[in-house]
C-alpha positions as CSV (number, residue, x, y, z in Angstrom):
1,X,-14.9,-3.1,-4.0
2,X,-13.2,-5.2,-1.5
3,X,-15.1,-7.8,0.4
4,X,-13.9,-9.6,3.4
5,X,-16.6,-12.3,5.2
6,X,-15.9,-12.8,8.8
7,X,-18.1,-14.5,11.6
8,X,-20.7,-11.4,12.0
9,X,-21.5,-10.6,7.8
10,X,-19.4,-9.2,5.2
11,X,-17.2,-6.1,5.3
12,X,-17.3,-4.3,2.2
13,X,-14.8,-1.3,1.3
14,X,-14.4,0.8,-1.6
15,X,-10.9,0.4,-4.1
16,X,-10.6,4.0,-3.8
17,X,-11.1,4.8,-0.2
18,X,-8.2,2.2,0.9
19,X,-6.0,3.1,-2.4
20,X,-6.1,6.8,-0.7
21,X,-5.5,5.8,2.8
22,X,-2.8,3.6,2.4
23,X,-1.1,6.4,-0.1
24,X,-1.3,8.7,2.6
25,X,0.0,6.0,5.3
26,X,3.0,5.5,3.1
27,X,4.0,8.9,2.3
28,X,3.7,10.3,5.6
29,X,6.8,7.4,6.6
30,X,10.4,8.7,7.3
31,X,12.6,7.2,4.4
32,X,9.7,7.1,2.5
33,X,10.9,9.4,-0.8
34,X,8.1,8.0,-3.2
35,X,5.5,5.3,-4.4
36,X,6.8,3.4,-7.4
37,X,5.3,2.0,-10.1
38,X,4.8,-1.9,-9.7
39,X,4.9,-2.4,-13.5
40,X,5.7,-1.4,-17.0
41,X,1.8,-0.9,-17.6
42,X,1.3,0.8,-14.1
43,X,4.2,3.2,-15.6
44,X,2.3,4.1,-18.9
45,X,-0.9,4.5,-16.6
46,X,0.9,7.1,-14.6
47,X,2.2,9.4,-18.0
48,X,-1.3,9.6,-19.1
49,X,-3.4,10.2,-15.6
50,X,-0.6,11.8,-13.3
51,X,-2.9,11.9,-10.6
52,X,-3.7,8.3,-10.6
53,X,-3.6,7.5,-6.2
54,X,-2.9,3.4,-7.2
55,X,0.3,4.1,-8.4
56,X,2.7,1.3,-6.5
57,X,0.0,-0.1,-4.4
58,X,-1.5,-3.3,-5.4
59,X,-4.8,-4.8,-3.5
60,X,-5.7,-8.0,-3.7
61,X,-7.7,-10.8,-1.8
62,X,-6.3,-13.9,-0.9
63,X,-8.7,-16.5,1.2
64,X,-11.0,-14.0,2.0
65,X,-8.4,-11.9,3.1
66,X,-6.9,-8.5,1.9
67,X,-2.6,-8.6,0.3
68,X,-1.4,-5.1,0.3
69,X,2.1,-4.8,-2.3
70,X,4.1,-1.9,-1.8
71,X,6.2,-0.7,-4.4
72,X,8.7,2.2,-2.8
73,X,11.8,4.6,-3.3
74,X,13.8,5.6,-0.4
75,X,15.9,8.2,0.5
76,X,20.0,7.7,0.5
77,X,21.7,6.6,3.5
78,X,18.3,4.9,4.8
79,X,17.9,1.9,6.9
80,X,15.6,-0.1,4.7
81,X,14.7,-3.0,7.1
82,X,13.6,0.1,9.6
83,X,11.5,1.7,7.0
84,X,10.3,-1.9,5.8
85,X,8.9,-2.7,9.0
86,X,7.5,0.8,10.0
87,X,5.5,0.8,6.7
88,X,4.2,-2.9,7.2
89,X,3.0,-1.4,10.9
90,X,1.7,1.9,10.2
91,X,-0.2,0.4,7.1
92,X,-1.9,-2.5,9.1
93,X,-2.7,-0.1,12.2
94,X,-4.6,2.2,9.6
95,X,-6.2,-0.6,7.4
96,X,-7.5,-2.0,10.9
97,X,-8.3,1.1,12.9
98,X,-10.4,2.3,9.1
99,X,-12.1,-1.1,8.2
100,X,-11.7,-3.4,10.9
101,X,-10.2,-6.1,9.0
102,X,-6.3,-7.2,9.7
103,X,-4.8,-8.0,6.4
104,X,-3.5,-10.9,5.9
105,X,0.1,-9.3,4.8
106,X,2.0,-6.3,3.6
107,X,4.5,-6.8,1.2
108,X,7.2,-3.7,0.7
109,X,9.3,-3.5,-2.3
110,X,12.0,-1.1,-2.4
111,X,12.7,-0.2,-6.1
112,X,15.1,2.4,-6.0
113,X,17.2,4.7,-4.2
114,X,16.9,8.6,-4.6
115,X,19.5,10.8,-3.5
């Protein structure tokens, strides 16, 4: 569960619900080819439960305020700063059309090209 306090209470959102809509946000990007796992544990994770929805997103609150870490591949012949910075958009417009909250950044890592 994600908690973020702001001036009017406390805005509380499920792990899963924002590990699915930021999937979806990601996936649905031109250039976009995969998610990528963040880790050598993440990895394992994935060969045992394939249909695991965290797999190269990372949540995390800093401050009071929600990090997002993006772990991609992209298609050849792809302009990464393009796709960089539509993913960083499209990802905050859905995290604060969904919850309300802006968060506080969006990292992108691009960990592979995939022909």
């Amino acid at each position: 569960m994600i908690v973020i306090e702001n001036h009017i209470g406390s805005i509380r959102v499920s792990k899963p619900y924002l590990y699915a809509l930021i999937e979806h946000t990601v996936t649905s990007c031109f250039g976009v080819a995969d998610l990528n796992d963040s880790s050598p544990i993440e990895t394992i994770k994935t060969k045992l439960f394939p249909s695991d929805i965290r797999r190269g997103i990372r949540l995390r609150t800093r401050q009071n305020q929600l990090v997002v870490d993006l772990h991609i591949v992209t298609g050849i012949g792809a302009n990464m700063s393009a796709i960089t910075d539509s993913i960083r958009n499209k990802v905050r417009y859905a995290i604060e059309q969904a919850t309300g909250f802006e968060p506080a950044a969006i990292n992108v890592y691009i960990d592979g090209i995939r022909a």
